[in-house]
MDAnalysis code that builds the backbone (N, CA, C; Angstrom):
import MDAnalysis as mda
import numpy as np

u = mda.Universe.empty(63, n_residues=21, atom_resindex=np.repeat(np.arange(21), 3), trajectory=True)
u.add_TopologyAttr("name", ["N", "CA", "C"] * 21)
u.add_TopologyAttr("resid", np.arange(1, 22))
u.add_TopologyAttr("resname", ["UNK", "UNK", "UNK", "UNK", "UNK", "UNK", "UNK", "UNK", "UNK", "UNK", "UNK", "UNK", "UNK", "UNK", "UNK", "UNK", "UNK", "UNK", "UNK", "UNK", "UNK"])
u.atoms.positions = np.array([
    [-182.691, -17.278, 52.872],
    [-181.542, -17.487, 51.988],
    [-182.005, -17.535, 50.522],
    [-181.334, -17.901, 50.060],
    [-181.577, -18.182, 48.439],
    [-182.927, -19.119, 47.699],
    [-183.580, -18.455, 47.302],
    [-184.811, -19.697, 47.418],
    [-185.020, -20.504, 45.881],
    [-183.662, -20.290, 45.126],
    [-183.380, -21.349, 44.053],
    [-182.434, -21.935, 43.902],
    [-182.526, -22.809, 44.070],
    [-181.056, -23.893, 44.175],
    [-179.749, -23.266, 42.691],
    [-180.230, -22.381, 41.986],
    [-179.266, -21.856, 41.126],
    [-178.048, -21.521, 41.735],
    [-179.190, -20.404, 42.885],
    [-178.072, -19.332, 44.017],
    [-177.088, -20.035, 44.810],
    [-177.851, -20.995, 45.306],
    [-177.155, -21.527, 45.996],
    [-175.943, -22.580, 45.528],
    [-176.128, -23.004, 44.280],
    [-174.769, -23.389, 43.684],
    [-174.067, -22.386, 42.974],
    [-174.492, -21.149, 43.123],
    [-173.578, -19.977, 42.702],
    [-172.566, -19.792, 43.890],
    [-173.326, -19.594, 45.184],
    [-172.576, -19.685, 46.527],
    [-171.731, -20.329, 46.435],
    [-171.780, -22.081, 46.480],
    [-171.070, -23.323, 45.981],
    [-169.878, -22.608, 45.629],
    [-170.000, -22.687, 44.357],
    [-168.913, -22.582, 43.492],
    [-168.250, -21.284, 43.965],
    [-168.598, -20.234, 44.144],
    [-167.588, -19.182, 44.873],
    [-166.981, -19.793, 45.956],
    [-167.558, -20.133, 47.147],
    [-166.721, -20.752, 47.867],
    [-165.891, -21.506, 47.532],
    [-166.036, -22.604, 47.057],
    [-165.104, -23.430, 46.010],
    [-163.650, -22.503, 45.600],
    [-164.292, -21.883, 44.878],
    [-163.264, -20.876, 44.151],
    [-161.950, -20.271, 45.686],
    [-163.044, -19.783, 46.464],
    [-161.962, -18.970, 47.528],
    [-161.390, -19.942, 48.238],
    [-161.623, -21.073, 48.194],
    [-160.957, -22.284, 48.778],
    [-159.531, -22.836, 48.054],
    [-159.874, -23.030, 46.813],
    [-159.289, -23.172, 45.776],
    [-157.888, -22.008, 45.945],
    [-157.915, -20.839, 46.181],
    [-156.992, -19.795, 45.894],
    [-156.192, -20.239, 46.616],
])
């Protein structure tokens, strides 16, 4: 998977987002 926690709160927040809609 993502091997910097950046990515993985990029993931985060997209999900977030498509949750959000």
């Amino acid at each position: 998977l993502f091997g910097t926690d950046k990515g993985y709160q990029k993931l985060k927040a997209l999900k977030k987002e498509e949750e959000s809609t």
